[in-house]
BAFI-3210 file (N, C-alpha, C; in Angstrom, 3 decimals, decimal comma, padded with zeros to 6 digits):
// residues 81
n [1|2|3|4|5|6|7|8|9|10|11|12|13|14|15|16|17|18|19|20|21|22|23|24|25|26|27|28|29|30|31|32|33|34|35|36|37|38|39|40|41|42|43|44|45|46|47|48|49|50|51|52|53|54|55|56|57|58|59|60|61|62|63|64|65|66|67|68|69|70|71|72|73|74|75|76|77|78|79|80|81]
n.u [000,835|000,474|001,810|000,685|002,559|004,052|003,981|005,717|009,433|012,315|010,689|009,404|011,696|013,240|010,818|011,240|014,209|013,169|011,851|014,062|015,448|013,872|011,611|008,416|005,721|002,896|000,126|-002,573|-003,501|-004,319|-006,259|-003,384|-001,608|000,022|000,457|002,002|005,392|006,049|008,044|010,307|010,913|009,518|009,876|009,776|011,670|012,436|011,706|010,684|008,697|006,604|007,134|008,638|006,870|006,646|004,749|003,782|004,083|001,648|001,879|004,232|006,263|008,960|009,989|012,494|013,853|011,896|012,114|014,814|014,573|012,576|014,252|016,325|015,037|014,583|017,263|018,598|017,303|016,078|016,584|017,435|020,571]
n.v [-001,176|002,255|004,921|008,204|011,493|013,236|016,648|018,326|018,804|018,138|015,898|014,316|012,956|011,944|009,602|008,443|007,672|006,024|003,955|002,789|001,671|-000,453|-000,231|000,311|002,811|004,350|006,135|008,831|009,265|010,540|013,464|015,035|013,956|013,045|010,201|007,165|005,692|002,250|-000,362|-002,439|-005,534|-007,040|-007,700|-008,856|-007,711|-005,505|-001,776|-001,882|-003,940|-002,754|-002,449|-000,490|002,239|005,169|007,908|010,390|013,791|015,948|019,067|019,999|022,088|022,729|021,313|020,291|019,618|017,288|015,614|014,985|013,849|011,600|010,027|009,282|007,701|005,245|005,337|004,138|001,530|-000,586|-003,925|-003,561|-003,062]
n.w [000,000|-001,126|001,242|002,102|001,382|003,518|004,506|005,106|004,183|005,735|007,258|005,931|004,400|006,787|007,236|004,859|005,736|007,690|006,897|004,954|006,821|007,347|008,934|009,541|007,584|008,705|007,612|008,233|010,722|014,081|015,339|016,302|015,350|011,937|011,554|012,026|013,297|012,946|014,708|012,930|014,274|016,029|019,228|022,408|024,607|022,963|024,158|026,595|025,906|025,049|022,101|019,656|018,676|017,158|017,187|014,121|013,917|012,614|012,195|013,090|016,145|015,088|012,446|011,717|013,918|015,054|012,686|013,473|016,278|014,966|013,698|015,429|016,879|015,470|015,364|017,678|018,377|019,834|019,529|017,206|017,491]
ca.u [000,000|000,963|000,945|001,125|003,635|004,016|004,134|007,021|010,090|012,123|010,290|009,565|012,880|013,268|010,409|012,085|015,299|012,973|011,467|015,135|015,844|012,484|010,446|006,644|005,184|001,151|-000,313|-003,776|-003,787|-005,897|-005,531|-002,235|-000,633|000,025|000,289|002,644|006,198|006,376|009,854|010,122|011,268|008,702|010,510|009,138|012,354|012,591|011,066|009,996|007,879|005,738|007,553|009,002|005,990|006,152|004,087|004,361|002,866|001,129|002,505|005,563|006,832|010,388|009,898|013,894|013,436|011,206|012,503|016,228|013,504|012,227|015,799|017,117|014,541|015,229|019,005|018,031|015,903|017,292|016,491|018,772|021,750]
ca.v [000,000|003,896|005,778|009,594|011,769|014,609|018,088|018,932|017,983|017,411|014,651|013,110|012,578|010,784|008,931|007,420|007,221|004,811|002,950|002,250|000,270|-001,738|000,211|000,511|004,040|004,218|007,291|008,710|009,963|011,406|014,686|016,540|013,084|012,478|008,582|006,591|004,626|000,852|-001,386|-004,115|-006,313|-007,575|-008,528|-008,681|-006,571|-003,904|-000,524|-002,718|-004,965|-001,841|-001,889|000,795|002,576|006,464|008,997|011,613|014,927|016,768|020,369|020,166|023,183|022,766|020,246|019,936|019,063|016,579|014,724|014,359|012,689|010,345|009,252|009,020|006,576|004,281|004,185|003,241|000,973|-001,844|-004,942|-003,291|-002,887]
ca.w [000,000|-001,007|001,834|001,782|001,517|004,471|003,966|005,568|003,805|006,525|008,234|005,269|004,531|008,399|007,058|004,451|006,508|008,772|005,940|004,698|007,446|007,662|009,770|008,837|008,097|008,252|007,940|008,845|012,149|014,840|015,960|016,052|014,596|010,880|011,446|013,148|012,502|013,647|014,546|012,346|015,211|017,397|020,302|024,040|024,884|022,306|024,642|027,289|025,400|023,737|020,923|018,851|017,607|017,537|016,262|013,758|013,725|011,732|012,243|014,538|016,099|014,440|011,885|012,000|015,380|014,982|012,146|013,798|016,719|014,305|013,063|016,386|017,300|014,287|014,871|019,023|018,353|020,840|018,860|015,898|017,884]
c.u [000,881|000,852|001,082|002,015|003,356|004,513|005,222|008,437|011,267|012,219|009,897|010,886|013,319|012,282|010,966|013,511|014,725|012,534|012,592|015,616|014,800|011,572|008,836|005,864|003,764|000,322|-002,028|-004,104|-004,685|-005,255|-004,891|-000,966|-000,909|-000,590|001,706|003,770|006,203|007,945|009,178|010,713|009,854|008,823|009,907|010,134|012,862|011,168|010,331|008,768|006,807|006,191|007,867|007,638|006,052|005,237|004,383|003,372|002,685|002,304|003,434|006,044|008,166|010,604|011,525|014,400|012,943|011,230|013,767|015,468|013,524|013,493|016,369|016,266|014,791|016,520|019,051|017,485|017,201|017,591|017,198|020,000|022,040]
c.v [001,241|004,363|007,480|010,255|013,247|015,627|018,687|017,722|016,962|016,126|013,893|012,689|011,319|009,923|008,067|006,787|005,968|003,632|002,015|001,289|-000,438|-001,216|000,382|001,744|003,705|005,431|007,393|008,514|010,383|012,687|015,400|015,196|012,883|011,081|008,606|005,780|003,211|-000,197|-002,192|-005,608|-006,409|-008,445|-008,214|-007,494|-005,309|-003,062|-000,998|-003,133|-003,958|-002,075|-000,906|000,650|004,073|007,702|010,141|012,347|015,400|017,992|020,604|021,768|023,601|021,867|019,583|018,857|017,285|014,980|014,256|013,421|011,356|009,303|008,694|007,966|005,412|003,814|003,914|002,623|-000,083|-003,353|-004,423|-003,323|-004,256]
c.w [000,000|-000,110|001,085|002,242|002,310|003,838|004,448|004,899|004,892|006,986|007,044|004,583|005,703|008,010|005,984|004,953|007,085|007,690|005,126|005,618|008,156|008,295|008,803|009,150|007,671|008,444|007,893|010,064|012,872|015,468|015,399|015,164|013,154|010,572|012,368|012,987|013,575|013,271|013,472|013,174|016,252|018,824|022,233|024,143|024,705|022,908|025,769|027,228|024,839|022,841|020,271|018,069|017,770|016,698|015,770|013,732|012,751|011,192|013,387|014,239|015,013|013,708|011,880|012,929|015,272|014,044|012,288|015,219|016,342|014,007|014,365|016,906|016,966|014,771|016,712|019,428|019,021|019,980|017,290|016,250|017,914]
res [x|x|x|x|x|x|x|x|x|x|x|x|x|x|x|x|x|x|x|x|x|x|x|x|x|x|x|x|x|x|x|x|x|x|x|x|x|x|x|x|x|x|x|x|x|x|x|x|x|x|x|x|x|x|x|x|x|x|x|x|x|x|x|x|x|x|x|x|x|x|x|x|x|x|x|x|x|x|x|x|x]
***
């Protein structure tokens, strides 16, 4: 499935950063969120057993901000190390 492509360049950039290394973007949000990225590891111990899932926003204060966030989640993701 296509998703869509965010309005801020940016974070969509970090979104393909995460999609490069397997992560799963799904957009269509509620709220103040875009959609949402998911690990591709499903491990009890990656984030104590939540899983890497975080959400993106819509209209971030500092989209800059926001998409060095997203990246930094990706490359801490525990079950990648």
């Amino acid at each position: 499935m296509v998703r869509g492509r965010h309005a801020k360049k940016e974070i969509e950039i970090a979104l393909a950063y995460a999609e490069k290394h397997g992560w799963r973007v799904q957009d269509g949000g509620k709220g103040h969120a875009w959609g949402k990225i998911y690990c591709p590891y499903k491990d009890a111990e990656c984030r104590c057993g939540e899983f890497c899932i975080s959400s993106v926003w819509s209209t971030p204060k500092n989209p800059g901000n926001h998409a060095r966030h997203l990246r930094r989640i990706v490359d801490n993701c525990t079950a990648r190390r």
